[in-house]
C-alpha positions in Angstrom: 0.0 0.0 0.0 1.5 3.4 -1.0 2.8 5.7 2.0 0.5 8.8 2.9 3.4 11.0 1.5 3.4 9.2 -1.4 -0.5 9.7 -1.7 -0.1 13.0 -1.1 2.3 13.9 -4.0 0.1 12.5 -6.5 -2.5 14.3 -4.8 -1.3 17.6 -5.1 -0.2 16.5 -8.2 -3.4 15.8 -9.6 -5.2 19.1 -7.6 -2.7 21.4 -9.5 -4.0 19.7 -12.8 -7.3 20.3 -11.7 -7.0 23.9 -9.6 -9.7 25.5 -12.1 -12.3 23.3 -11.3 -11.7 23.0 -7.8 -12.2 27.1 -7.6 -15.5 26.2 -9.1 -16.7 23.7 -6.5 -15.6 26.4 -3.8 -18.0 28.9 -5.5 -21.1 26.4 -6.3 -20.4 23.3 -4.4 -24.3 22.4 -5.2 -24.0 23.2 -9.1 -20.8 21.3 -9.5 -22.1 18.1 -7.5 -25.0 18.1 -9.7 -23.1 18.3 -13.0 -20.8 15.6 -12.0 -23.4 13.6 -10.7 -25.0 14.5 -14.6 -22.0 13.6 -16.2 -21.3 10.0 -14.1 -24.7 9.1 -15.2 -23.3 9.8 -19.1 -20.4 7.6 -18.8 -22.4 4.9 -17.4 -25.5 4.6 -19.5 -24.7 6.2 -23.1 -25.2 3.8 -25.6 -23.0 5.2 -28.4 -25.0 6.7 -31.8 -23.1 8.8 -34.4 -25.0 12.4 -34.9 -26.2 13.2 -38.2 -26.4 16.3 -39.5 -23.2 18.0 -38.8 -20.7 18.6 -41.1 -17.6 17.0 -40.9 -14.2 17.7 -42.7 -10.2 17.4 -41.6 -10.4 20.6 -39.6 -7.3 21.0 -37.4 -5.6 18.1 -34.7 -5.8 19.0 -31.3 -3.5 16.3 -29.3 -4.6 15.8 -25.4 -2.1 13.3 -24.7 -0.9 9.9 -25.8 -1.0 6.4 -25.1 1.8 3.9 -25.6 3.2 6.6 -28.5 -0.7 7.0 -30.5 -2.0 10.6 -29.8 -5.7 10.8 -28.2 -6.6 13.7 -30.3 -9.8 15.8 -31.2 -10.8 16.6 -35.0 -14.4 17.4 -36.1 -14.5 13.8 -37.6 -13.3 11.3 -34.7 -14.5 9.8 -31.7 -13.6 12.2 -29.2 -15.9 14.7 -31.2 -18.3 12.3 -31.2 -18.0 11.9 -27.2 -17.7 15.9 -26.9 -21.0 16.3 -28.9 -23.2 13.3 -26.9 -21.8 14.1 -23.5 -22.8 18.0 -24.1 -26.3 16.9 -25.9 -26.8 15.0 -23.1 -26.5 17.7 -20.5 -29.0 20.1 -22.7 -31.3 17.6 -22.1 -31.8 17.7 -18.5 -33.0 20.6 -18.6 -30.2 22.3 -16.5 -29.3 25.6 -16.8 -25.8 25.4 -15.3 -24.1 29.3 -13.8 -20.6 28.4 -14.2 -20.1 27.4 -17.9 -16.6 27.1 -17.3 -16.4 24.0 -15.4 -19.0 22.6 -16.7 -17.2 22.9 -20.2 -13.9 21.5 -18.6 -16.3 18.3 -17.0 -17.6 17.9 -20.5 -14.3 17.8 -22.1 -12.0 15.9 -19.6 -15.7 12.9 -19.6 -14.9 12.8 -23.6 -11.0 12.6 -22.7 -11.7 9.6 -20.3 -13.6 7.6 -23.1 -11.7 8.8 -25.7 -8.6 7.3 -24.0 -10.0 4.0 -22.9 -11.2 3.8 -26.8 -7.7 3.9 -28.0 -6.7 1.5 -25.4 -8.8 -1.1 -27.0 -8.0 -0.3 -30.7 -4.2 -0.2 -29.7 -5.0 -4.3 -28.5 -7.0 -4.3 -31.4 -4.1 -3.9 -33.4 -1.6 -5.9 -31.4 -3.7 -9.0 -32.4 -4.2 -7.8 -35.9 -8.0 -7.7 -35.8 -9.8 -6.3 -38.6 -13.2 -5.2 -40.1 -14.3 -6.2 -43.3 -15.7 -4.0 -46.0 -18.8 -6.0 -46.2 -19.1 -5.7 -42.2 -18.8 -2.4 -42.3 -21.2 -1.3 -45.3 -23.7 -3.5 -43.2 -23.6 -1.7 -39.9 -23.9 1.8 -41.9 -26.5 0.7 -44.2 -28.5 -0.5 -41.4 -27.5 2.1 -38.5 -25.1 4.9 -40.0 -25.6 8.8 -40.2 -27.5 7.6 -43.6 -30.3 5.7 -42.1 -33.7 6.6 -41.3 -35.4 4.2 -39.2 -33.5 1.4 -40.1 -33.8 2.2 -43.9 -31.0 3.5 -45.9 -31.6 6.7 -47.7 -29.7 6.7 -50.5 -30.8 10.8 -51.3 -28.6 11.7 -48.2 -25.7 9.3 -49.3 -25.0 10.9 -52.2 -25.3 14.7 -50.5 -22.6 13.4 -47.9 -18.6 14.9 -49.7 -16.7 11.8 -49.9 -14.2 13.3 -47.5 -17.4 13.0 -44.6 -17.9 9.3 -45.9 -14.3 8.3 -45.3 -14.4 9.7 -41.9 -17.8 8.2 -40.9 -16.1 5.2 -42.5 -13.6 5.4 -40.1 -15.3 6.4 -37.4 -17.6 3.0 -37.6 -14.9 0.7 -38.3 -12.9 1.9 -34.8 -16.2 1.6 -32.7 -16.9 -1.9 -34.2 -13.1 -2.8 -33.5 -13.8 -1.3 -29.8 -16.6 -3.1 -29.9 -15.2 -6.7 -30.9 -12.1 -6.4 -28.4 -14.3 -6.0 -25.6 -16.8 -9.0 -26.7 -13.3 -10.8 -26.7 -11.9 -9.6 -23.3 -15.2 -9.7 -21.7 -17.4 -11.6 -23.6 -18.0 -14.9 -22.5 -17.0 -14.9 -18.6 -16.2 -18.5 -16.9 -16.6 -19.6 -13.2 -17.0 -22.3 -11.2 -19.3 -23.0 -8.3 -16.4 -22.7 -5.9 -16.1 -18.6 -7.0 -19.6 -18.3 -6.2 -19.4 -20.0 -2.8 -16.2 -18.1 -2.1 -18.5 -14.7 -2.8 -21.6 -16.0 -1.2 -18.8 -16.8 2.1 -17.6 -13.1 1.7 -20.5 -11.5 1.5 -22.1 -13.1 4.4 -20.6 -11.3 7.5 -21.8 -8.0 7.4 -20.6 -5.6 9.9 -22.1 -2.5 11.4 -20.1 0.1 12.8 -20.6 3.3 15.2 -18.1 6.0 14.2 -16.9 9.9 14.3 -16.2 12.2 11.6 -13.2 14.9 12.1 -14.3 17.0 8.3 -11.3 18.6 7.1 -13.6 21.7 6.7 -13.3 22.0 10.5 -10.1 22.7 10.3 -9.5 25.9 12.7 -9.4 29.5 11.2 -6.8 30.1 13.2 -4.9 27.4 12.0 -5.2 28.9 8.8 -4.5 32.1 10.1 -1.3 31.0 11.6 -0.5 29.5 8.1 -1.3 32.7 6.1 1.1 34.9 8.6 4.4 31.9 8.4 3.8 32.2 4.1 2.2 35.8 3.7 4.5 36.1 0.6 2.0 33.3 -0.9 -1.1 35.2 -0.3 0.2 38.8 -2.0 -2.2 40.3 -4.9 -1.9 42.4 -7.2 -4.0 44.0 -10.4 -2.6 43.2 -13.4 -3.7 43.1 -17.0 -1.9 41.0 -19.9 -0.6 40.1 -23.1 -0.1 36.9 -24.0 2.0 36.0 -27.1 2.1 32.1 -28.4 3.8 32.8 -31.5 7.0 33.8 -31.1 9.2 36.0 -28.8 9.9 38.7 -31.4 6.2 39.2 -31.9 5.8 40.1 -28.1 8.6 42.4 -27.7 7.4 44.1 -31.1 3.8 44.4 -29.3 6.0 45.7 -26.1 7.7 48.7 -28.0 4.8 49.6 -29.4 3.6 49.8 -25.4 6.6 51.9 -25.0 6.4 54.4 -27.6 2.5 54.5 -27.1 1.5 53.7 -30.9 -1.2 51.5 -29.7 -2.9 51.3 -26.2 -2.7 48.3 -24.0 -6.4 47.4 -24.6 -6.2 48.0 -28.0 -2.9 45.6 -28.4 -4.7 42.8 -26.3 -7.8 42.6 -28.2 -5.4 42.2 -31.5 -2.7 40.3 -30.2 -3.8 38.2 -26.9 -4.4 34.9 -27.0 -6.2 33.9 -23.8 -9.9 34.8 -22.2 -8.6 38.4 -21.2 -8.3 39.7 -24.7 -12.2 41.0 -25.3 -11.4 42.8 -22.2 -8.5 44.5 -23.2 -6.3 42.5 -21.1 -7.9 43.2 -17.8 -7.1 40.1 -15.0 -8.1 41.7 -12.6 -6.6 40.8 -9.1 -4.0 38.0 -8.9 -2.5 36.2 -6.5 1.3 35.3 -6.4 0.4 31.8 -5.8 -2.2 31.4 -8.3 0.6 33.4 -11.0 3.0 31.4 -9.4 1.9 28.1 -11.8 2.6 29.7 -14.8 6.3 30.3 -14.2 9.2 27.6 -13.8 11.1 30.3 -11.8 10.0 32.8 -9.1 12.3 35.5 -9.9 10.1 37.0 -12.7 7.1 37.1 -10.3 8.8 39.0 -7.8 9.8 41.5 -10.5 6.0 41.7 -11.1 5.0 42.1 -7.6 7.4 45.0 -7.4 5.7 46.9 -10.3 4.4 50.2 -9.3 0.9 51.3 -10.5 0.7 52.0 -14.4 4.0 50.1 -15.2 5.3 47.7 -17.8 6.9 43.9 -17.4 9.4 42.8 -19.3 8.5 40.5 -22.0 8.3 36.6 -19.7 8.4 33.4 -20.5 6.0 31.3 -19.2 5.0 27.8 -19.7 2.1 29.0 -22.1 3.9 32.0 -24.3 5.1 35.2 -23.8 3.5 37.2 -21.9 3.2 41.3 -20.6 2.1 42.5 -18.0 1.0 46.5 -16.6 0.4 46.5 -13.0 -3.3 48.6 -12.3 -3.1 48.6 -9.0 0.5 47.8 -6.6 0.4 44.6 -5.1 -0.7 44.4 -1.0 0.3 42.1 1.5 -2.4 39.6 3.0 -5.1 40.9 6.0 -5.6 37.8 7.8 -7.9 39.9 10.2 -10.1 39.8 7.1 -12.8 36.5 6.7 -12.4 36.5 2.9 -9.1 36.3 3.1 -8.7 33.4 5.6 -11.0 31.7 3.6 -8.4 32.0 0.6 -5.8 30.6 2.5 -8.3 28.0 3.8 -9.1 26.9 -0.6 -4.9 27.1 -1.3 -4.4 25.2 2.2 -7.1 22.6 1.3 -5.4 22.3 -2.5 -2.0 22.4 -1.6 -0.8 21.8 1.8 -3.4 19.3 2.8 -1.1 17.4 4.3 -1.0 20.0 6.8 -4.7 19.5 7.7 -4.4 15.6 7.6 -2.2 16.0 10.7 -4.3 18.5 12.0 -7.0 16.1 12.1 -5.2 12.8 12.7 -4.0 14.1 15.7 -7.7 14.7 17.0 -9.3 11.7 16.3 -5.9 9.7 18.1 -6.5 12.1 21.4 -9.9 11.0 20.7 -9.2 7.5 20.6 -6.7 7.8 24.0 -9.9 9.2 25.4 -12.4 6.9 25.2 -10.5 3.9 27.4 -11.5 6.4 29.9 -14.3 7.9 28.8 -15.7 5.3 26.7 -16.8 5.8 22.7 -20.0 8.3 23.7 -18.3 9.3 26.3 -15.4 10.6 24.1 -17.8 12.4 21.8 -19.7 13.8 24.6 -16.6 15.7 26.0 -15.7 16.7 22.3 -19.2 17.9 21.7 -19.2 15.3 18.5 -21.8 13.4 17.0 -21.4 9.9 17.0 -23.1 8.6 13.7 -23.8 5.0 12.7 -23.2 3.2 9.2 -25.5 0.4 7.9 -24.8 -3.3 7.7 -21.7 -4.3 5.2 -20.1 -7.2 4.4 -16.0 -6.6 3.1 -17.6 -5.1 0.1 -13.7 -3.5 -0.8 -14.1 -1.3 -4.0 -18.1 -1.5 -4.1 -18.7 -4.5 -6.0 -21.8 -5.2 -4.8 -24.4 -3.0 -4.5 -26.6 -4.8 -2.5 -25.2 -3.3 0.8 -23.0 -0.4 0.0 -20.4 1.3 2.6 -22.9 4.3 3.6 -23.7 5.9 6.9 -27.5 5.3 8.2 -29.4 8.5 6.8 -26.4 9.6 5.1 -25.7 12.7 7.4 -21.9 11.9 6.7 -20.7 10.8 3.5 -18.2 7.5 4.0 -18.7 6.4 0.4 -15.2 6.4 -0.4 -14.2 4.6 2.1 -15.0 1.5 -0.7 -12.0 2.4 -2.0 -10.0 2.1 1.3 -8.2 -0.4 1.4 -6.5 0.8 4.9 -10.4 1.7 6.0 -10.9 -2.5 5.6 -7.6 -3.4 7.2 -8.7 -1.5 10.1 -12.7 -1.6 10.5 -12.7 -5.6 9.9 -10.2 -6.8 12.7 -12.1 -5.5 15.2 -14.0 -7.5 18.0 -17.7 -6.0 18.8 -16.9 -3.1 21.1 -13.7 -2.5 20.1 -12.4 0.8 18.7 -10.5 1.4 15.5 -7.1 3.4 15.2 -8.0 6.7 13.3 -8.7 5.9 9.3 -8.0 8.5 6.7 -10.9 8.8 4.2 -10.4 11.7 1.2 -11.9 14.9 3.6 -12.5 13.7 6.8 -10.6 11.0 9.5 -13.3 8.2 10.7 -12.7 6.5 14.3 -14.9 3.5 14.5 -16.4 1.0 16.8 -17.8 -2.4 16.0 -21.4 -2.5 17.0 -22.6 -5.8 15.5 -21.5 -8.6 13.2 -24.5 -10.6 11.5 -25.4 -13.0 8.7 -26.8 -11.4 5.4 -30.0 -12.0 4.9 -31.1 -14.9 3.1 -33.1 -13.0 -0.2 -29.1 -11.2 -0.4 -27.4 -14.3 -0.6 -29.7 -15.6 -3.4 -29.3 -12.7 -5.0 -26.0 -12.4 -5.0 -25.7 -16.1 -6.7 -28.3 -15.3 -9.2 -26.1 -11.6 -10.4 -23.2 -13.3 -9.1 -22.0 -13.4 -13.3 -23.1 -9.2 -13.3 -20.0 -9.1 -10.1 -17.7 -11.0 -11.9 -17.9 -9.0 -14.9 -17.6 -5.5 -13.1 -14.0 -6.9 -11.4 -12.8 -8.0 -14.8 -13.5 -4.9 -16.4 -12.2 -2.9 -13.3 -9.0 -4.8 -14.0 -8.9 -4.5 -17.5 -9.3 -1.0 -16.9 -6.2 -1.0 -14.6 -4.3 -3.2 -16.6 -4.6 -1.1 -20.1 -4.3 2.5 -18.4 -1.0 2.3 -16.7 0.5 5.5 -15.7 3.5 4.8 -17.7 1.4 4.1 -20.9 -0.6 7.7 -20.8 0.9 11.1 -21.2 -2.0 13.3 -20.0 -2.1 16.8 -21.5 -5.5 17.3 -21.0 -5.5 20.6 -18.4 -3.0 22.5 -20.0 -4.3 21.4 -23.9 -7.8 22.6 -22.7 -6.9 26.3 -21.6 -4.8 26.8 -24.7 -6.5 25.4 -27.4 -10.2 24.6 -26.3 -11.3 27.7 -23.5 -7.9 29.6 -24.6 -7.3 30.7 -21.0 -4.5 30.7 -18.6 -4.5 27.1 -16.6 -5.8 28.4 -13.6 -7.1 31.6 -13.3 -8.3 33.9 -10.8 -11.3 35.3 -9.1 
């Protein structure tokens, strides 16, 4: 089992990549649940159709990534089109009106990414054992269910409209689903087990445990904690006003847009409406106020930044290099140090703690539920919570149901008052809940926002109508841990180079990575 530092790395590693959207679940925690919630349903039930109607061409490559050395790249003709176009018609049918467009867009997107990724995995095996579609195969399916077909029947008036450069790429578009298509009937098709691997499940699934437990949320964590935190990094926390230039082309180009700054040929807005290439640009370049933090991402060093947070009101940058272009900037307003006596402010440091140091508040909260622990061989488990003034909550009957195979009796807290849900996906939360004797009480388990100490209540027998259930769907189990393997077999992290986040905010919403409020 990786170490908690080592989980933490990749989990600040992955929060950077994502530091947009988590800005946006900040600001409309409500909205954002609902369009992920939206967009899970998606990848669960969409059976795949093509979409008539729109026209198709070679139209630019936009690469996201690769995997094993094959790009996973959008054009108006391919199946990551295909996935952007259902996903998004999907979500204009429920109706939603959704505030933030932004992170809906980037949900959209990265969904299609996901699908479009596991689809090149199977046409990469695809290849590796040489499979094929045939011409006659393929002239079936689109005869019968292409963009051609109306009710089943082939119109042969919209064939001949179609350019022969759209029929080549819904050609090819069919012939890679079918070939998805065929390597999963292969892989998962035809799924063998004995009566042993049922018995062995039916034995597993038996013993189902119910627990008493206390949640420490991370969003407990103390203000002045994070006020403590804000004054030892206040350099962190400095903003300033800026508005900006930013140059992809080349480095001449932005230093000829500079002089022309200089010698005052051209205003600033005028210069970033013509030459700009992120979501500033309409607005004359205006970013309004900045962090050093949040600016911080954009550079590989720190020593242009600190030139920038030294500008005085109305001056010019230099021309910088960032990891996205060249860029300008003119400070509007100097940049001021952090007031930590102010609420919105702590609550900034609170979001960058909670992104990147959350470590910090791991600790924080491990410690509690441990003095916690200590506290109840005095005090016993209500006793504990008593003098803490914490709620003790209960979870319904489980069996060692470790990822959430089966659904019959999920990992969930009675009334769902506290979300445990992840703690399927514990595999330390198992280790640590299922040794225990009735009454005893578990060392503190980390969960993804919070730190659960347990007790064991009760151990009992499943009840019978879930045992014969579980033998009748007992194939439906077996299926979703093969294809959970498969899954983690074909999308090792050394196989995928994942350029999604940046590729989006420079070719797709044409903004900086992560910008601010």
């Amino acid at each position: 089992m990786p170490s908690r530092e080592f989980r933490r790395a990749m989990r600040r590693k992955d929060e950077d990549k994502e530091n947009v959207v988590e800005k946006r679940r900040e600001r409309h925690p409500v909205l954002y649940a609902l369009s992920v919630a939206i967009l899970v349903v998606i990848v669960v039930t969409f059976i795949w159709a093509p979409a008539g109607g729109r026209g198709r061409g070679a139209g630019g490559k936009i690469e996201f990534g690769t995997y094993k050395g094959k790009p996973v790249e959008y054009y108006p003709s391919n199946f990551f089109a295909e996935r952007v176009a259902a996903v998004n018609e999907q979500l204009r049918g429920s109706n939603q009106e959704p505030e933030d467009l932004e992170a809906v867009a980037y949900q959209v997107w990265r969904t299609a990414f996901d699908q479009t990724v596991v689809h090149v995995a199977f046409l990469a095996e695809a290849d590796r054992a040489g499979a094929w579609i045939s011409d006659d195969r393929l002239d079936e399916v689109l005869i019968q269910s292409g963009p051609w077909s109306q009710g089943g029947v082939f119109n042969e008036e919209r064939y001949r409209a179609t350019s022969n450069a759209d029929k080549y790429a819904y050609r090819k578009l069919f012939r890679e689903q079918l070939l998805d298509e065929q390597v999963q009937r292969d892989l998962l098709g035809d799924i063998q087990y004995s009566q042993k691997e049922v018995d062995f499940f039916k034995a597993m699934i038996s013993a189902q445990r119910k627990f008493s437990f206390v949640s420490f949320a991370f969003r407990d964590f103390p203000d002045a904690e994070v006020k403590a935190y804000g004054e030892k990094n206040p350099e962190r926390f400095r903003r300033i006003k800026l508005s900006q230039i930013l140059i992809k082309t080349s480095e001449s180009e932005a230093r000829e847009v500079r002089r022309k700054l200089e010698d005052r040929s051209a205003s600033f807005e005028e210069l970033a409406r013509a030459h700009s290439k992120d979501a500033y640009a309409e607005k004359g370049g205006d970013a309004g106020w900045r962090y050093f933090y949040d600016l911080e991402s954009d550079f590989e060093q720190k020593e242009p930044l600190e030139a920038v947070m030294g500008l005085a009101e109305g001056a010019l940058s230099d021309v910088l290099h960032s990891r996205y272009g060249w860029v300008i900037y003119r400070c509007d307003s100097p940049a001021l140090r952090p007031d930590l006596s102010d609420g919105e402010t702590t609550q900034m440091v609170r979001g960058y703690m909670m992104r990147y140091e959350k470590g910090q508040v791991e600790d924080y909260m491990l410690k509690r539920a441990e003095d916690f622990r200590l506290r109840t061989r005095d005090l016993g488990f209500l006793g504990a919570a008593l003098a803490q003034n914490l709620k003790a909550q209960a979870t319904e009957y489980f069996p060692l149901n470790y990822q959430g195979v089966y659904f019959l009796a999920p990992v969930r807290a009675v009334g769902q008052e506290v979300d445990i849900s992840s703690a399927a996906a514990n595999e330390e939360f198992f280790l640590k809940a299922f040794r225990l004797a009735p009454g005893d009480i578990s060392e503190p388990v980390l969960l993804e926002d919070q730190v659960i100490v347990l007790r064991l209540e009760d151990v009992r027998e499943a009840p019978q109508e879930q045992l014969d259930l579980s033998a009748e769907y007992f194939s439906y189990f077996a299926r979703q841990a093969l294809e959970a393997d498969l899954q983690a077999g074909l999308l090792k992290p050394e196989y995928l180079k994942d350029n999604f986040h940046d590729t989006f905010y420079t070719s797709i919403f044409t903004a900086q990575p992560a910008p601010s409020e």
